[in-house]
C-alpha positions, 0 to 999 in steps of 0.5 A: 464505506465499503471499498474493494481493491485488487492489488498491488492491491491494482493498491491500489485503493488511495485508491480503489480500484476495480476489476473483473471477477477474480479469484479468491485468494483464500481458498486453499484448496485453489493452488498451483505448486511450483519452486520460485527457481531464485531466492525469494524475499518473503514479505507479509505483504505484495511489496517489499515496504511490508513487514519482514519476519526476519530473514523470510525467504524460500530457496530456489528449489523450495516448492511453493503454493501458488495462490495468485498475483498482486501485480508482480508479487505472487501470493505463497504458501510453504512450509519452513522448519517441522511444523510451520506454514507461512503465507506471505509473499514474494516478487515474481521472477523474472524467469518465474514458471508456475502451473497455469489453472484458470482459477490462478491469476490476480487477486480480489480483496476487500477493504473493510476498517475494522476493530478487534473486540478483545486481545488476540494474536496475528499469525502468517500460518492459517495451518499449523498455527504454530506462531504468535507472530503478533499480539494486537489488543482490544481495540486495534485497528485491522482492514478485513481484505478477505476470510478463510473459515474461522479465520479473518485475513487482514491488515494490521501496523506492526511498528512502522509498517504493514503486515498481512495476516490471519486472525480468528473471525471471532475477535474482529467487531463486524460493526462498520466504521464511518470512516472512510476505508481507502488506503494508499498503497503503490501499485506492484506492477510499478513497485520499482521503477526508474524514470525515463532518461530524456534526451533533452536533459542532461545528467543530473538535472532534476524535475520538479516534484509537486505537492499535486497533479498540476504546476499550480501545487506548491512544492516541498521543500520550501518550493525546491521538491524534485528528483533526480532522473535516475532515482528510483520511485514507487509509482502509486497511480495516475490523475489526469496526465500526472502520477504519483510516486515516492521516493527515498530521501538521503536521511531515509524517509519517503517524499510523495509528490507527482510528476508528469507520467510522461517521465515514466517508462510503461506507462501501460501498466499505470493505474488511474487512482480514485480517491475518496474525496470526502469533503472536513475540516480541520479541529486545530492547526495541522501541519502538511508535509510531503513525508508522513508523519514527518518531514518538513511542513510543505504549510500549515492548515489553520484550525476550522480550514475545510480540506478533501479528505483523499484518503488514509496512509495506513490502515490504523488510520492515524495519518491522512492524505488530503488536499488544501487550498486557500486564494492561491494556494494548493496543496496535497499531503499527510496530517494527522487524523486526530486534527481532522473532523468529519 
């Protein structure tokens, strides 16, 4: 299945979402340049959940490459030490000035699943090609986004979160996984957000957080999901007059859930989601949550249940995101693929 996303990656593919013809964000030769004007973050994807080399940041005099946006991150290039590039990205300042270029503005990516055909390395630098930033062995899973001459820009788990980066062409197995390709990731331009303050609540009453677009999904938590009014979340797109967003837990771990987007400030800028929908069943018990790969069970799915697969939550594709419902129950969440048959 061959998916395309423009970023966040507007993310968004659970999503997929589709756009205008936009330009391509590997081509180097097509840049503005321009200093951030404030300490930048660089993370090796357009959100700060993404991988972070270290420190990685570029100073507010730094003069940057500009190669487009993915909501509000920019995509960047820049020289660090003697003989090192880095390409990554940073969150657009507020007070962010850039040469404009007709060719300059939101970024189109692919979204191919894909294996490696043998050992190879990742690096954040397509020019000097200095750093081995991480090696991957035969078989791992990569998401192709784009390509640049020899070189592959992909998607890749390093640890327990996603990086961005570049590896030859030559070691990326061409061959088309049957595996649906979507992938849910938050939109930029909502990346961080806080809920809006109503005037009929009061201060601390929290709303209710479903498992799904609709009071009829059960609740994490046994029933008793919600979020405070001032929480930050991360908003992932809307179905209908629901959005879902994630936000953290006191023991550090994100809860996905969905609320009414009428609770959300900018609605504007909201993106409608799309999930795959690909219609399985579970080969053995699979235990729902709302945190993947952890967290609570919201219930667990009997073995030979049918489920929707919606889509995945990391482009390894080792935890899904699907929909359950049996008599009256429903349910959205996270198992592990390996219980899943398609």
């Amino acid at each position: 299945m061959r998916s395309k996303l423009i970023c966040f990656l507007a993310v968004v593919c659970l999503l997929v979402v589709s756009g205008g013809a936009l330009a391509n964000p590997l081509d180097l030769k097509v840049y503005s340049t321009a200093p951030m004007g404030v300490r930048t973050e660089v993370y090796e994807g357009p959100m700060s959940d993404y991988y972070r080399s270290g420190t990685a940041a570029v100073g507010p005099s730094t003069v940057c490459r500009i190669y487009g946006f993915v909501g509000d991150w920019v995509m960047i290039g820049y020289n660090y030490g003697s003989d090192r590039f880095r390409v990554g990205f940073g969150k657009k300042p507020e007070t962010f000035e850039y040469v404009t270029e007709a060719a300059i503005g939101e970024l189109e990516f692919e979204c191919l699943p894909r294996k490696t055909n043998d050992a190879c390395a990742l690096t954040y630098d397509p020019v000097m090609v200095s750093v081995r930033n991480m090696d991957l062995k035969k078989g791992a899973s990569v998401t192709v986004l784009s390509h640049l001459g020899k070189w592959d820009f992909v998607e890749v788990k390093n640890g327990k979160k996603l990086a961005w980066g570049f590896i030859y062409a030559k070691y990326v197995d061409e061959t088309p996984l049957a595996e649906p390709a979507s992938a849910l990731r938050a939109t930029g331009t909502e990346a961080t957000t806080v809920l809006k303050e109503l005037a009929t609540k009061t201060p601390g009453q929290n709303y209710a957080l479903f498992t799904g677009p609709g009071e009829t999904y059960a609740r994490a938590r046994n029933g008793y999901a919600s979020i405070d009014r001032l929480d930050k979340c991360k908003v992932y797109g809307t179905e209908g007059s629901w959005a879902l967003v994630r936000h953290e837990l006191s023991d550090g771990s994100a809860e996905f859930g969905w609320l009414p987007t009428s609770l959300l400030p900018d609605q504007s800028k909201l993106k409608k989601l799309s999930f795959d929908c690909v219609a399985c069943k579970t080969d053995k018990d699979a235990v729902l949550t709302a945190v993947p790969g952890s967290g609570s069970p919201v219930l667990t799915v009997p073995g030979g249940s049918d489920v929707l697969f919606l889509a995945w939550e990391d482009a390894a594709h080792t935890i899904a995101y699907v929909e359950y419902k049996a008599g009256a129950v429903q349910a959205r969440g996270f198992v592990s693929a390996n219980a899943l048959a398609f």
